[in-house]
C-alpha positions in Angstrom: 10.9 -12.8 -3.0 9.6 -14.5 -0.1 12.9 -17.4 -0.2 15.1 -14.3 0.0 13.0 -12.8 3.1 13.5 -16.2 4.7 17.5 -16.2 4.4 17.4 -12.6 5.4 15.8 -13.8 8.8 17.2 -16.6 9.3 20.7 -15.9 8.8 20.4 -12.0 11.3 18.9 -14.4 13.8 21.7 -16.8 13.7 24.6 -14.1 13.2 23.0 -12.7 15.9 22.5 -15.5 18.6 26.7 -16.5 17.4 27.8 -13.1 18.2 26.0 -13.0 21.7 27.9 -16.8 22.4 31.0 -15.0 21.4 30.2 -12.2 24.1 29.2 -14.6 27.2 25.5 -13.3 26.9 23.4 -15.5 29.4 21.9 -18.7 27.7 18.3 -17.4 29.2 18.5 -14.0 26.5 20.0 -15.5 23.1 16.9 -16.4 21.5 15.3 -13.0 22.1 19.0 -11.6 21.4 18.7 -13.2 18.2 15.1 -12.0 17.7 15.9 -8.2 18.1 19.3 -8.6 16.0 17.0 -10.3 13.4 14.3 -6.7 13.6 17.0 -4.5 13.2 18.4 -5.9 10.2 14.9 -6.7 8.5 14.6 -2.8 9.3 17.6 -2.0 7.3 17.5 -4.1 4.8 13.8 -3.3 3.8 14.5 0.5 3.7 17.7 0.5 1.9 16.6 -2.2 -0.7 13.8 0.3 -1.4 16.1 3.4 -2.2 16.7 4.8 1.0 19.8 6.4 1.9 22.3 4.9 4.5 21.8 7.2 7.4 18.3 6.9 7.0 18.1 2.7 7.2 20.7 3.2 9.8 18.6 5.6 12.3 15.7 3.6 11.5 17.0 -0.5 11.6 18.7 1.4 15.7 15.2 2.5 16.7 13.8 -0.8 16.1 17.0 -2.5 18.0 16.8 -0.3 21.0 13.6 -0.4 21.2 13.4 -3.8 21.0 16.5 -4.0 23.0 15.0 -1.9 25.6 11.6 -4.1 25.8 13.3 -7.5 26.3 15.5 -5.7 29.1 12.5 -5.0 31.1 10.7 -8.8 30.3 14.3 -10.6 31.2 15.1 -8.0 33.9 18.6 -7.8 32.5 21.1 -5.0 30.8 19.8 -3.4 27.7 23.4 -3.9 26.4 22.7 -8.1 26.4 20.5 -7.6 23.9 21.8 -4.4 21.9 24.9 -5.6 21.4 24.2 -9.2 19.4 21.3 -7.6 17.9 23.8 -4.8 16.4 26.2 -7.5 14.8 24.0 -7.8 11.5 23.8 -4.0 11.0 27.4 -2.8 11.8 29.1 -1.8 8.2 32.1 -4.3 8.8 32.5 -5.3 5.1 31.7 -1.5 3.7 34.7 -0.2 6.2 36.9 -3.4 4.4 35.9 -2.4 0.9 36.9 1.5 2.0 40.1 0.9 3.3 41.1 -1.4 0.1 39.7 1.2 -2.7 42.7 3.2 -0.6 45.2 1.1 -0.5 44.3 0.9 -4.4 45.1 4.4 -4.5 41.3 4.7 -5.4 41.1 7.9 -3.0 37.7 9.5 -4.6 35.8 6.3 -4.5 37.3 5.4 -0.9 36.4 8.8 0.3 32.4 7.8 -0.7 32.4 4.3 0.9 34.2 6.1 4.4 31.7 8.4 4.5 28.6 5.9 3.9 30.4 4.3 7.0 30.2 7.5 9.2 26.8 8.3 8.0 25.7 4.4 9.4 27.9 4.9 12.5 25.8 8.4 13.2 22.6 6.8 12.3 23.3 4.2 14.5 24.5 6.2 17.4 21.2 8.6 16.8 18.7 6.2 16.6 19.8 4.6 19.6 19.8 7.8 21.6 16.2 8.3 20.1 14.8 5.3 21.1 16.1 5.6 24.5 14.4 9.0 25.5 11.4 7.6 23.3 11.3 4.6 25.4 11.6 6.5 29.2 8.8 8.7 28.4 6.5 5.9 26.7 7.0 2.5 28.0 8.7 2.7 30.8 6.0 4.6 32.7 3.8 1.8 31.8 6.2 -1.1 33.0 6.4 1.0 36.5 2.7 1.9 37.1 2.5 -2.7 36.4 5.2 -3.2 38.9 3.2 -0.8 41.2 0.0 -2.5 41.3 1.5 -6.5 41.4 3.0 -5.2 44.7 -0.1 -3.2 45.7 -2.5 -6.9 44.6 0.7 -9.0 46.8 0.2 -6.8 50.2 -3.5 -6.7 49.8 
């Protein structure tokens, strides 16, 4: 159990930190790229090896990227996008959309109909969860992060 945790993590964190190379993400923001790409997918693979459903994993493995995401944009002072984006890689149902679109091409239309709409009910989870988090994130943390940025430059005039 615990050797298949450790390739899980490992191998989000470096799918994650390859992808933000690929995209010209800022040297400064890989690691914590990697680290939020490596959250989400330890999100969705924990709930959907357990028995829950696709959208579900989905909605939940986005709320823990954007909120992440959204944290290490604050702390690094750069776009939550530099850090959403890698950190999304691991999660994205590339090889499900694959198996879809050959089940059709097999003229295996019932069973391709299935895998296309596990692939819309990730893409919504996704999209929701990330939506979530954000309005989650303005009204709890972000109050926080200005009322800190407030008193360093109260404690720097004074």
């Amino acid at each position: 159990m615990f050797g298949t945790i450790l390739i899980h993590v490992v191998f989000s964190f470096i799918s994650s930190i390859t992808f933000g190379v690929l995209c010209n993400v800022p040297r400064r923001s890989l690691i914590a790229g990697g680290i939020v790409g490596m959250i989400g997918w330890m999100g969705y693979w924990g709930l959907s090896s357990n028995g829950v459903g696709v959208f579900l994993s989905s909605l939940c493995c986005s709320l823990l990227l954007a909120y992440a995401g959204q944290v290490c944009a604050h702390l690094f002072k750069k776009p939550l996008t530099v850090f959403f984006v890698p950190g999304l890689v691991p999660v994205v149902p590339g090889i499900t959309f694959y198996e879809a679109f050959k089940k059709l091409l097999l003229n295996e239309y019932e069973q391709s109909f299935y895998v296309f709409l596990d692939v819309a009910y990730c893409a919504v989870g996704i999209t929701c969860g990330l939506v979530i988090a954000s309005i989650i994130f303005r009204f709890t943390v972000a109050p926080l992060f200005r009322m800190q940025n407030k008193l360093s430059i109260c404690k720097k005039a004074g």
